[in-house]
MIZAMI-761798 format. One record per residue (C-alpha): residue in one letter; z negated, y, x negated. Coordinates in nm, 2 decimals. Example, Ala and Ser with C-alpha at 12.3 -4.5 7.8 and 13.67 -1.06 7.14 Angstrom:
residues 2
  code      c3      c2      c1
     a   -0.78   -0.45   -1.23
     s   -0.71   -0.11   -1.37
END
This chain:
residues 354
  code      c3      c2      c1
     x   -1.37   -2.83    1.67
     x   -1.16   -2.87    1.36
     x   -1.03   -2.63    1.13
     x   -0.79   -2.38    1.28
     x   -0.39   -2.33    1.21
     x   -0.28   -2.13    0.94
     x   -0.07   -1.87    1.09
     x    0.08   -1.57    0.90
     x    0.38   -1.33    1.04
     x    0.60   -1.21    0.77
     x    0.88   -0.90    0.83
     x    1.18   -0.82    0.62
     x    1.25   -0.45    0.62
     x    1.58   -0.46    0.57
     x    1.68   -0.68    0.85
     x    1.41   -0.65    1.08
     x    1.30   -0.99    1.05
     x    0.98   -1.20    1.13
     x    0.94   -1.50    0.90
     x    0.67   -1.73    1.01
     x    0.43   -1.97    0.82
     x    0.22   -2.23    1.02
     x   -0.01   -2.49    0.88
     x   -0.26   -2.76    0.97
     x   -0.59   -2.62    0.82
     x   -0.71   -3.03    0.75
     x   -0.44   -3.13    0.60
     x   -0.25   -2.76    0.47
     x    0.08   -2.96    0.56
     x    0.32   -2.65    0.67
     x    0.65   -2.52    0.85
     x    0.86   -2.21    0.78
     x    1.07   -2.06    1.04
     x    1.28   -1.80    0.98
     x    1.29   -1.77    0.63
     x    1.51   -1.48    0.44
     x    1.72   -1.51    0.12
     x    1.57   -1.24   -0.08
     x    1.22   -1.27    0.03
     x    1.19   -1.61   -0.15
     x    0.96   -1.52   -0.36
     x    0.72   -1.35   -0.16
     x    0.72   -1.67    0.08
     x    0.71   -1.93   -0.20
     x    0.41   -1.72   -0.36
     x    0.22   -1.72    0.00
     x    0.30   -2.08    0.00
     x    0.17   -2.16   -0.35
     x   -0.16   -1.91   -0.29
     x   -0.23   -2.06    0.07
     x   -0.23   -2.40   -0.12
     x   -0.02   -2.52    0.19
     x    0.23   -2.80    0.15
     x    0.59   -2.69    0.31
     x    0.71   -2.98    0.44
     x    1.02   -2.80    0.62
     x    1.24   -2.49    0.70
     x    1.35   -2.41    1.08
     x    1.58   -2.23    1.17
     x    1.60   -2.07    1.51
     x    1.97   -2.04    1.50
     x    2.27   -2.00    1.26
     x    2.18   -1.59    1.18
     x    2.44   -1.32    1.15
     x    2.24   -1.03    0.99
     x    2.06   -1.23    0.73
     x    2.10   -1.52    0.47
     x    1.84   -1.81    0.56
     x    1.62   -1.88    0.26
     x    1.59   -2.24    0.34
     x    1.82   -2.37    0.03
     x    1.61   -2.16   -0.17
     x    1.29   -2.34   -0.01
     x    1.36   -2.70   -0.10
     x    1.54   -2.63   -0.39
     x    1.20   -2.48   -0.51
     x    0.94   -2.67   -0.30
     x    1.16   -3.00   -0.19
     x    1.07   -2.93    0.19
     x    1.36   -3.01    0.45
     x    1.58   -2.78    0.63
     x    1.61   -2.80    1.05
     x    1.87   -2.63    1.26
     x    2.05   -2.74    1.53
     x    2.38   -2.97    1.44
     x    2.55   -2.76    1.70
     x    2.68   -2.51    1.43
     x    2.79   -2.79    1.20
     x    2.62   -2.68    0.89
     x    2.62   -2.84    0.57
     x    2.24   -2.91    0.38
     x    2.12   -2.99    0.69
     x    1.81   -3.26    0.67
     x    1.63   -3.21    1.04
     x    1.93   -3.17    1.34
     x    1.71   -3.04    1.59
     x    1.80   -3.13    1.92
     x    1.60   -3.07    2.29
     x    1.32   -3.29    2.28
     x    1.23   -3.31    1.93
     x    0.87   -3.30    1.81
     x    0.84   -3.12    1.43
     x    0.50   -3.22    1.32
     x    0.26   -3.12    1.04
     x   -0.05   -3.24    1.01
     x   -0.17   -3.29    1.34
     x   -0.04   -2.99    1.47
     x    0.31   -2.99    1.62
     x    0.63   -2.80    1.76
     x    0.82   -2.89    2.03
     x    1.20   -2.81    1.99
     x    1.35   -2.63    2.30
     x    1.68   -2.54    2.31
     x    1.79   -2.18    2.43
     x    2.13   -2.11    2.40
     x    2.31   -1.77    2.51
     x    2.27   -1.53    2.19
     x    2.48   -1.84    1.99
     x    2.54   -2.16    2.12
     x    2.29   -2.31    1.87
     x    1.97   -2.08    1.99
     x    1.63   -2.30    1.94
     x    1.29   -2.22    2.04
     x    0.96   -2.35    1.86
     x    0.66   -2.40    2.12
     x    0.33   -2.50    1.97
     x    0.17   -2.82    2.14
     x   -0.09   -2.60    2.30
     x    0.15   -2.37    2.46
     x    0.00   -2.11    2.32
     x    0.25   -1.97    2.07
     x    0.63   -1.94    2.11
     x    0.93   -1.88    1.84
     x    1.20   -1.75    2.04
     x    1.42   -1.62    1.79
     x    1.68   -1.38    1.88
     x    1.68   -1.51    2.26
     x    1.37   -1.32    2.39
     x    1.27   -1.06    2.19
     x    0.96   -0.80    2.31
     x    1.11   -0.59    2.60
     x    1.49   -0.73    2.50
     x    1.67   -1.05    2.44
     x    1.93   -1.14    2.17
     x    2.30   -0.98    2.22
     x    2.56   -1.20    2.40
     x    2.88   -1.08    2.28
     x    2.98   -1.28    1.99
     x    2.89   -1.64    1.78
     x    2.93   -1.81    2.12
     x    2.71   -1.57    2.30
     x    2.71   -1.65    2.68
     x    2.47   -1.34    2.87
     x    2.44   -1.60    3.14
     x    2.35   -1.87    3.00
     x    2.08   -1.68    2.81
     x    1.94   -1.59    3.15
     x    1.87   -1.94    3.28
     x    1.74   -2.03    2.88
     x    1.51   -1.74    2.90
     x    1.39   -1.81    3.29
     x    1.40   -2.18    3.27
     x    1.28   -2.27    2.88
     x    1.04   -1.98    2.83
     x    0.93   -1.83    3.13
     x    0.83   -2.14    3.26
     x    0.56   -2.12    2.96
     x    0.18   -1.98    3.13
     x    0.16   -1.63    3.13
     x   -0.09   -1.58    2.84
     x    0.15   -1.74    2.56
     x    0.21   -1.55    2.31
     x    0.60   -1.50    2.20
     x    0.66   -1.42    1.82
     x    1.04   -1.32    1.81
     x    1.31   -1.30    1.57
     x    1.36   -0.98    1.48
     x    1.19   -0.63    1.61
     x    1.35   -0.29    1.55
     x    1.06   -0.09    1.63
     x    0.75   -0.25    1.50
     x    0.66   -0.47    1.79
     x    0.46   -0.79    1.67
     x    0.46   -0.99    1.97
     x    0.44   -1.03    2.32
     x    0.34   -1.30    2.61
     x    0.52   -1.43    2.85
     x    0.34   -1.32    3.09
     x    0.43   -0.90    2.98
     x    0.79   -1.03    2.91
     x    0.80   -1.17    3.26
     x    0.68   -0.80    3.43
     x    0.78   -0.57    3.22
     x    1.08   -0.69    3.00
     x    1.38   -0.41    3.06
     x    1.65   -0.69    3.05
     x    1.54   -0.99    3.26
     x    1.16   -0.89    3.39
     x    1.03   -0.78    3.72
     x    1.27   -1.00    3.93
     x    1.60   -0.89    3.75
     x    1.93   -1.11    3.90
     x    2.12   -1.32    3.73
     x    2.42   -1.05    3.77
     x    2.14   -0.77    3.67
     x    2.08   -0.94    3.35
     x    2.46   -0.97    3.26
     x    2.58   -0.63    3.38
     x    2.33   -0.52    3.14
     x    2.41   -0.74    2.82
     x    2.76   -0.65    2.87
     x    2.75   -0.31    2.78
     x    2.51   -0.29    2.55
     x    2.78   -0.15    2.35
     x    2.70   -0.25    1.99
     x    2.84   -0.26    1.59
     x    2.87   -0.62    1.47
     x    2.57   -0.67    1.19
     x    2.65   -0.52    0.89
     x    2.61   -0.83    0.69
     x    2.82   -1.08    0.95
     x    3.08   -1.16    0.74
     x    2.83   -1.25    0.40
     x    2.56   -1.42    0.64
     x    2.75   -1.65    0.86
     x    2.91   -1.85    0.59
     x    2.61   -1.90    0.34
     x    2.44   -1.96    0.63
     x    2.64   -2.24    0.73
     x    2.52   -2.35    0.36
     x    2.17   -2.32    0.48
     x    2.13   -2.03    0.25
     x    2.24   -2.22   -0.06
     x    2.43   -1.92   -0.32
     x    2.87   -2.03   -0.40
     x    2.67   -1.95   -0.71
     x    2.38   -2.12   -0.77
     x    2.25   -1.90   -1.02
     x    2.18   -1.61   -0.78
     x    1.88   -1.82   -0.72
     x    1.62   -1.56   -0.85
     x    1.48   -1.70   -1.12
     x    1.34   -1.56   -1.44
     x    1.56   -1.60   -1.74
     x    1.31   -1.61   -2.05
     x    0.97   -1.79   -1.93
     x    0.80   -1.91   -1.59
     x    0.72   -1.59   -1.45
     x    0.58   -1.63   -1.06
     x    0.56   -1.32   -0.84
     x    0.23   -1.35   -0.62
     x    0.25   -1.21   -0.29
     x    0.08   -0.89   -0.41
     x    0.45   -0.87   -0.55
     x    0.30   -0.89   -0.90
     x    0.47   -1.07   -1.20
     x    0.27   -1.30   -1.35
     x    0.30   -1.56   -1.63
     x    0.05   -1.82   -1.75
     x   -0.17   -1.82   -2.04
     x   -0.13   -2.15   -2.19
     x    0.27   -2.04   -2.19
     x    0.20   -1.70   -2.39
     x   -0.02   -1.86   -2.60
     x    0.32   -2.13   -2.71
     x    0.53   -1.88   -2.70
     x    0.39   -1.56   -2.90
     x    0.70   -1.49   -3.10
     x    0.89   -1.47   -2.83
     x    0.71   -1.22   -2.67
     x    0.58   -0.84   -2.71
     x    0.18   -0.81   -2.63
     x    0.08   -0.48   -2.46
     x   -0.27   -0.46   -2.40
     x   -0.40   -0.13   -2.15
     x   -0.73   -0.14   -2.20
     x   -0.92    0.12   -2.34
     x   -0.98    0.09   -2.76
     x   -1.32    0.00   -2.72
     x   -1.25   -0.31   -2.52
     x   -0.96   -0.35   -2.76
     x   -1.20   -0.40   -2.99
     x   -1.47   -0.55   -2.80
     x   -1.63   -0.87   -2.72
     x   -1.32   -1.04   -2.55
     x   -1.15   -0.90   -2.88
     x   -0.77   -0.86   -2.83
     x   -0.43   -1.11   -2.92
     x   -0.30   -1.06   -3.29
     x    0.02   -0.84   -3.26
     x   -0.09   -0.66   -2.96
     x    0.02   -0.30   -2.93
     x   -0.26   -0.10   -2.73
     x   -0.16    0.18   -2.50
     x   -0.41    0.19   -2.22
     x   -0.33    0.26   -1.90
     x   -0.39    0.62   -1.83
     x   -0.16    0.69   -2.09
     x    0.10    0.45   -2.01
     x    0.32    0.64   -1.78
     x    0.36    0.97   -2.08
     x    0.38    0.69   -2.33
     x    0.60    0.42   -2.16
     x    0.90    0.54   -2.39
     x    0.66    0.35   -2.68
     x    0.65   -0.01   -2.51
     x    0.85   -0.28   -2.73
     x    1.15   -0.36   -2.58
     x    1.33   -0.60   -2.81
     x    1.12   -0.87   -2.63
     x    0.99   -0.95   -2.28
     x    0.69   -0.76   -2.25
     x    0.38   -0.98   -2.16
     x    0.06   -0.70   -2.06
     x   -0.27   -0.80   -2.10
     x   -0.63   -0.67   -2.02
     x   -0.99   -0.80   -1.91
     x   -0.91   -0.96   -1.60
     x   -0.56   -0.89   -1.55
     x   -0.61   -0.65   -1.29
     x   -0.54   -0.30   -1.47
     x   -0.26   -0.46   -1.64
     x   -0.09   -0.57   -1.30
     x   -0.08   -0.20   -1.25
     x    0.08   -0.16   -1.54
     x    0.37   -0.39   -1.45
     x    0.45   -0.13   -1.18
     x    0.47    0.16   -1.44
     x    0.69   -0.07   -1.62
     x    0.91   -0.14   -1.30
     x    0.91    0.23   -1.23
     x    1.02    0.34   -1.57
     x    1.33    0.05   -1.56
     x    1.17   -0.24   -1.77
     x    1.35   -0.53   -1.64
     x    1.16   -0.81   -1.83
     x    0.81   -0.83   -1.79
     x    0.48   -0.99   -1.64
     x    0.14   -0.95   -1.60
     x   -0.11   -1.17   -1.84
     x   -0.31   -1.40   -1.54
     x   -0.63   -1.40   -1.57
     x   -0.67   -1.17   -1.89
     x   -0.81   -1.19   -2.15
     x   -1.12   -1.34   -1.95
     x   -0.90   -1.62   -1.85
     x   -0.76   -1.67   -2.19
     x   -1.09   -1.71   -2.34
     x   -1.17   -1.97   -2.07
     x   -0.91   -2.13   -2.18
     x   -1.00   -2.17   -2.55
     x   -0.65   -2.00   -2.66
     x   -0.66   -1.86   -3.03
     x   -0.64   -1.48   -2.99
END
């Protein structure tokens, strides 16, 4: 038995929507589906931390409540960008069509289309049949709305009956979006018990219901369609978020980091704020010249004292205490600064002159 997928599920609050990260565990070549705009950096740094290799973006179809962060993702990481040519987007690198194998490693994903929420709606079923991407066409106990973007309510019956449900019972279904913390289903529960189109439900059932769901367009339709038909990629590129004074990288802890070696270039340029306690400060590790020590029980009754004419770079033994203290920074307003990796442990592993 070889080593098994890489699979991680990913949810945006604010639109209520599951990103997914697959990779082969031989080989760490990966795919995204799913991705969103402003969670970039949270994906990139599961990416980067996962050493995985992104080889591409899907897209199940051209969304209207969220930008796509797929621009974002081969702009940063080079990988391509797959969506069906039905929509006629621009950036486009993979036009998925029925039929189509996506392949990483030696793990695969075979393209099925299921059109009825748009006319563009893919699914992504692993080559074991074990996992399904549905997107916004089945969702757990409901099924993408029909009633705009070329929505057809009966055509998404006979995508769902005769491109999913045809799936065995015991694969698992990993949708779009969820409003009410569902993870996932399997087809077999979504064939019983699903509301919309389960337990025997009629073609005329299933569209008598879809039709008077009585919805509000999303909220962001008229900002996610277009950049979406840009594959996500900003009218301005420099909303890419990016730092603007030194490589800073958010881990997927959501803590700003920077790298030793680049502090250590780049000393003048930076404020040192080290939260250890005084007799580390002045301990075996010793401390970096120019450092101003506030440690970090007093930090949040003494943030008014942190150096602000520079990016703040805070350090302390292992870089753990002073991640914390990023937060407080956050909290208190601090716009630029990031966490010492490693610490002063890792600086001294390093051989950098403190």
């Amino acid at each position: 038995m070889g080593p098994i997928m890489i699979f991680r599920q990913l949810f945006d609050q604010s639109s209520s929507t599951y990103t997914y990260l697959l990779a082969d565990g031989a080989t760490r070549e990966a795919v995204l589906i799913d991705s969103v705009f402003e969670q970039h950096a949270r994906d990139a740094a599961l990416i980067r931390e996962l050493g995985v290799h992104l080889l591409c973006t899907l897209d199940t179809h051209c969304h209207a409540d969220h930008v796509t962060g797929a621009w974002l993702m081969k702009s940063a990481l080079g990988s391509k960008i797959g969506l069906s040519p039905l929509y006629g987007a621009t950036n486009i690198d993979l036009p998925l069509t029925p039929g189509d194998v996506v392949r990483f490693g030696g793990e695969s994903l075979e393209v099925r289309a299921t059109p009825g929420h748009t006319g563009g709606c893919l699914s992504f079923v692993t080559a074991d049949h074990q996992r399904v991407f549905t997107g916004d066409a089945l969702l757990v106990r409901g099924a993408g709305r029909t009633d705009f973007q070329q929505g057809d309510p009966n055509q998404l019956f006979r995508s769902i009956r005769e491109q999913l449900f045809s799936l065995p019972d015991d694969c698992a279904v990993y949708p779009g979006h969820d409003y009410d913390g569902r993870t996932s289903s399997t087809i077999g529960e979504e064939r019983r018990y699903n509301p919309r189109i389960g337990g025997g439900a009629r073609e005329e059932d299933f569209v008598g219901y879809m039709n008077n769901l009585g919805l509000p367009h999303p909220k962001l339709l008229a900002v996610a369609l277009p950049a979406n038909l840009r594959a996500g990629q900003p009218e301005a590129v420099d909303r890419a978020p990016v730092s603007d004074w030194g490589p800073v990288v958010t881990t997927y802890a959501g803590v700003k980091e920077i790298a030793p070696d680049w502090v250590a270039r780049s000393r003048d340029d930076v404020s040192l704020l080290d939260v250890r306690s005084a007799a580390e400060f002045d301990g075996e590790l010793g401390h970096l010249a120019g450092a101003q020590l506030i440690p970090l029980e007093q930090l949040r009754d003494r943030v008014a004292e942190v150096k602000t004419d520079k990016p703040v770079v805070v350090v302390c033994q292992t870089g753990k205490r002073s991640a914390m203290a990023t937060v407080i920074l956050g909290k208190a307003g601090h716009a630029r600064f990031a966490n010492l990796a490693g610490g002063m442990v890792r600086w001294r592993e390093l051989g950098l002159p403190s």
